[in-house]
DSSP file (Angstrom, degrees, kcal/mol; ACC not computed):
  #  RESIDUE AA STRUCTURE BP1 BP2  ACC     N-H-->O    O-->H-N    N-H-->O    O-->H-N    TCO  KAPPA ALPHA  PHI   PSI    X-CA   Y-CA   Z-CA
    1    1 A X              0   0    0      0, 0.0     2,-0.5     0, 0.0     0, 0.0   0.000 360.0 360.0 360.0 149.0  -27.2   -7.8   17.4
    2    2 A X        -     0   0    0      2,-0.0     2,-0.3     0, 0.0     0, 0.0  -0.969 360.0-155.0-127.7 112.7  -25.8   -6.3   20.6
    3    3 A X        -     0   0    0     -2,-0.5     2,-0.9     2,-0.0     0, 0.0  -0.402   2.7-157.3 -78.2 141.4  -28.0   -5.8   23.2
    4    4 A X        -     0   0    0     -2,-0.3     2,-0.6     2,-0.0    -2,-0.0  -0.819  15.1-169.9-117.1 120.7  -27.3   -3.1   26.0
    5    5 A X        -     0   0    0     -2,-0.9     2,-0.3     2,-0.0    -2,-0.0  -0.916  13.2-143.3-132.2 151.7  -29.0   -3.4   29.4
    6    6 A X        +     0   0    0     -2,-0.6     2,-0.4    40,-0.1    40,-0.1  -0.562  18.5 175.2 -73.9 132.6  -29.4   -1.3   32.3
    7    7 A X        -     0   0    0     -2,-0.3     2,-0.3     2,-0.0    -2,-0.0  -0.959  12.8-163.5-170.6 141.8  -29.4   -2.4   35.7
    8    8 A X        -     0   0    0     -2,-0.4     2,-0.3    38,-0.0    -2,-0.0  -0.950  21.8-131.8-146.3 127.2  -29.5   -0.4   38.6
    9    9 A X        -     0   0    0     -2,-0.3     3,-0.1     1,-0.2    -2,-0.0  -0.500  20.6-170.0 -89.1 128.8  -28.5   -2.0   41.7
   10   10 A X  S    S+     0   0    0     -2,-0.3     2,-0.5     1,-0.3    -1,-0.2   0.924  83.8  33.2 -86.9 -40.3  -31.3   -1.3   44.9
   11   11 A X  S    S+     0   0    0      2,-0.0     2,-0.3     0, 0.0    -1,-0.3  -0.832  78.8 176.6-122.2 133.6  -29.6   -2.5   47.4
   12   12 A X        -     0   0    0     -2,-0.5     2,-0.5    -3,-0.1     3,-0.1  -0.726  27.5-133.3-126.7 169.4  -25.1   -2.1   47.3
   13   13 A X    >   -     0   0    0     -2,-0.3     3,-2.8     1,-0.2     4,-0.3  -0.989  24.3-151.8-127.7 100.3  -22.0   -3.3   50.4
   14   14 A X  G >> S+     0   0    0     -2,-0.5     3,-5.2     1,-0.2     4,-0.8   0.937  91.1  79.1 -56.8 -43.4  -20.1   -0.1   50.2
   15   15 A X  G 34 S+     0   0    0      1,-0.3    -1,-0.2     2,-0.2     6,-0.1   0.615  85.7  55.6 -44.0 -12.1  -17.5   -2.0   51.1
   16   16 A X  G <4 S+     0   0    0     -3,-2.8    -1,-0.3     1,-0.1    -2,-0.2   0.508 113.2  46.4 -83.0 -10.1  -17.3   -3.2   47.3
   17   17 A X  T <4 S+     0   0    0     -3,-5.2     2,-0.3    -4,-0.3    -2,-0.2   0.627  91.6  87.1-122.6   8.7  -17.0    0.4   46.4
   18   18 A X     <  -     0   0    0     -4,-0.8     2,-0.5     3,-0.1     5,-0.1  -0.690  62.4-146.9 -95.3 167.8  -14.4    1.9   49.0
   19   19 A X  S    S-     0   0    0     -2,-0.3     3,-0.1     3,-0.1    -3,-0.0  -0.927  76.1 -17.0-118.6  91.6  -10.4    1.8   48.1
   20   20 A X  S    S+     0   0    0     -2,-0.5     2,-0.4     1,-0.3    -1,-0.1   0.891 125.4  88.1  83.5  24.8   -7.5    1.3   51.1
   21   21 A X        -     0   0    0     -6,-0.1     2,-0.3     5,-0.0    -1,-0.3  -0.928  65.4-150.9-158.5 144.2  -10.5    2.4   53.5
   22   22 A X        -     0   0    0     -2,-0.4     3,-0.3     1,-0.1    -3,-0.1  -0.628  22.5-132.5 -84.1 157.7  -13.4    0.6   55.4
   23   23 A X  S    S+     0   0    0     -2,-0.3     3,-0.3     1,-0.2    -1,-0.1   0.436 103.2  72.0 -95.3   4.5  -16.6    1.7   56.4
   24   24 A X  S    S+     0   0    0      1,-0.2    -1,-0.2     3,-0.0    -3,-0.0   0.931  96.3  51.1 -64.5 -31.9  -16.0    0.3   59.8
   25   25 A X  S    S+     0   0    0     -3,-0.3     2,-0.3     2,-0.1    -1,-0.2   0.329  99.1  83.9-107.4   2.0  -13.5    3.2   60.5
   26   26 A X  S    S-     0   0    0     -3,-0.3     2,-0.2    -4,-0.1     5,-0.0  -0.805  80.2-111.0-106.9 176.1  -16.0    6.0   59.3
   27   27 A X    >>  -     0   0    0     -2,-0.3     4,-1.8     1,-0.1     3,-1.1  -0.485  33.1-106.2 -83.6 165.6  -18.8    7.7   61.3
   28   28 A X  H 3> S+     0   0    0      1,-0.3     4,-0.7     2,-0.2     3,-0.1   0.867 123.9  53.9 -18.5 -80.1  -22.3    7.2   60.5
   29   29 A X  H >> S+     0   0    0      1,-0.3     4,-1.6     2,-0.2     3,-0.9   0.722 106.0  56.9 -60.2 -43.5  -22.6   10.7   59.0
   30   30 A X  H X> S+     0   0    0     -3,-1.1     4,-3.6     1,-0.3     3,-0.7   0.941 112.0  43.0 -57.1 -57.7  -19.4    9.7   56.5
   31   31 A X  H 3X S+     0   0    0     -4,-1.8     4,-0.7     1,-0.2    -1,-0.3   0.522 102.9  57.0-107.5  42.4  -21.1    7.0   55.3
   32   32 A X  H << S+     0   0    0     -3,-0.9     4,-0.4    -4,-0.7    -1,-0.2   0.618 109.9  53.8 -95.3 -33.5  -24.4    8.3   54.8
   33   33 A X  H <X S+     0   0    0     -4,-1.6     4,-1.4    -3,-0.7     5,-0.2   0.866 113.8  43.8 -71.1 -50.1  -22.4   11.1   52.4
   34   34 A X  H  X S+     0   0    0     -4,-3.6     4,-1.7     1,-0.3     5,-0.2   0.803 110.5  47.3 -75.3 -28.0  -21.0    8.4   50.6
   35   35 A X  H  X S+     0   0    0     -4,-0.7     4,-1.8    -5,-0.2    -1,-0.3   0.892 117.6  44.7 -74.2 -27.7  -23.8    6.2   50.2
   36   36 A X  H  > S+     0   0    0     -4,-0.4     4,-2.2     2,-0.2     5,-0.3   0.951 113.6  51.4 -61.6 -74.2  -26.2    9.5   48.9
   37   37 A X  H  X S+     0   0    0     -4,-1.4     4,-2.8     1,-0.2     5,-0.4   0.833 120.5  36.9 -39.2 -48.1  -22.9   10.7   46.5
   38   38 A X  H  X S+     0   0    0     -4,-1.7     4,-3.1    -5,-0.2    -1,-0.2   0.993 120.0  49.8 -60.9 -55.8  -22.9    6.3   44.8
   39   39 A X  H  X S+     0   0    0     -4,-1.8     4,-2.0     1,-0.3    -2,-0.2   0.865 113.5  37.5 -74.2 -56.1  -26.4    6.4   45.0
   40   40 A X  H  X S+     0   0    0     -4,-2.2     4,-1.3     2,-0.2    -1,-0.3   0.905 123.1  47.1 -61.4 -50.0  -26.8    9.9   43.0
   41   41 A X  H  X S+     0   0    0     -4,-2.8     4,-1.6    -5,-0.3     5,-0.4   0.962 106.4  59.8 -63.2 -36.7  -23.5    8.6   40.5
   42   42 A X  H  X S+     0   0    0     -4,-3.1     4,-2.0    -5,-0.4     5,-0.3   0.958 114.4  34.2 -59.3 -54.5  -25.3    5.0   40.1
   43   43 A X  H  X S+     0   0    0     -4,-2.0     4,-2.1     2,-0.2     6,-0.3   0.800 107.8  61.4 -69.0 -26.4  -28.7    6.9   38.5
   44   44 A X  H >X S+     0   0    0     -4,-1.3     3,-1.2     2,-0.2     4,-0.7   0.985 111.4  45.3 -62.6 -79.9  -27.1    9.6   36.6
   45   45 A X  H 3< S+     0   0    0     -4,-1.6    -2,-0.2     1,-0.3    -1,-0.2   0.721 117.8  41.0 -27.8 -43.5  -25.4    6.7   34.8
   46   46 A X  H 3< S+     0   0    0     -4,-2.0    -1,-0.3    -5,-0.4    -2,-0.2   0.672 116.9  44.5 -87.4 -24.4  -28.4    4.7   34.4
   47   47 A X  H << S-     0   0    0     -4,-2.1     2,-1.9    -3,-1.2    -2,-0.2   0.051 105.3-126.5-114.8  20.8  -30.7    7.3   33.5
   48   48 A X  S  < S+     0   0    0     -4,-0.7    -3,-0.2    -3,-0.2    -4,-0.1   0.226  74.1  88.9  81.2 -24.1  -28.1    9.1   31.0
   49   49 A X  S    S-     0   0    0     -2,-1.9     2,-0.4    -5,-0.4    -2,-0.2  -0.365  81.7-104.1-105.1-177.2  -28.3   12.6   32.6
   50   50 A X        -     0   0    0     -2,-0.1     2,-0.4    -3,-0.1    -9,-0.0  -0.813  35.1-153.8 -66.6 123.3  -26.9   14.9   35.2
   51   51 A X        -     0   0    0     -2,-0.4     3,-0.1   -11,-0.1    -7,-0.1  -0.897  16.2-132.5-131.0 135.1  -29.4   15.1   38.0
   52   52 A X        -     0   0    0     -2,-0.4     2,-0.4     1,-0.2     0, 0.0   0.248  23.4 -92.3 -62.5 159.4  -29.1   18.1   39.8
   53   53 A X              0   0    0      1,-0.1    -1,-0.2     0, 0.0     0, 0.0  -0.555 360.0 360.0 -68.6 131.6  -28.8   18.6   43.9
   54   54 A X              0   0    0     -2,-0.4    -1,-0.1    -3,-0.1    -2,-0.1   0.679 360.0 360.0 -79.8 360.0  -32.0   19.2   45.6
């Protein structure tokens, strides 16, 4: 049998998830869009659907 589990991270180090950029060198605001936009991919994945912008 092949089990699948889900796991959904609460707490992430964007710094595992940027490429050829830090988040020392963006502003506040930068990575506040980029943590929402991971945060929004990470559950869409885990919960199977699209979920729309509020």
């Amino acid at each position: 049998n092949i089990f699948h589990t889900k796991m959904l991270l609460k707490e992430f180090d964007l710094k595992h998830y940027m490429f050829h950029t830090k988040p020392e060198d963006l502003t506040e605001t930068e990575r506040q869009e980029i943590t929402a936009a991971l945060w929004k991919e990470m559950r869409e994945i885990y919960y199977g659907r699209n979920i729309s912008a509020v």
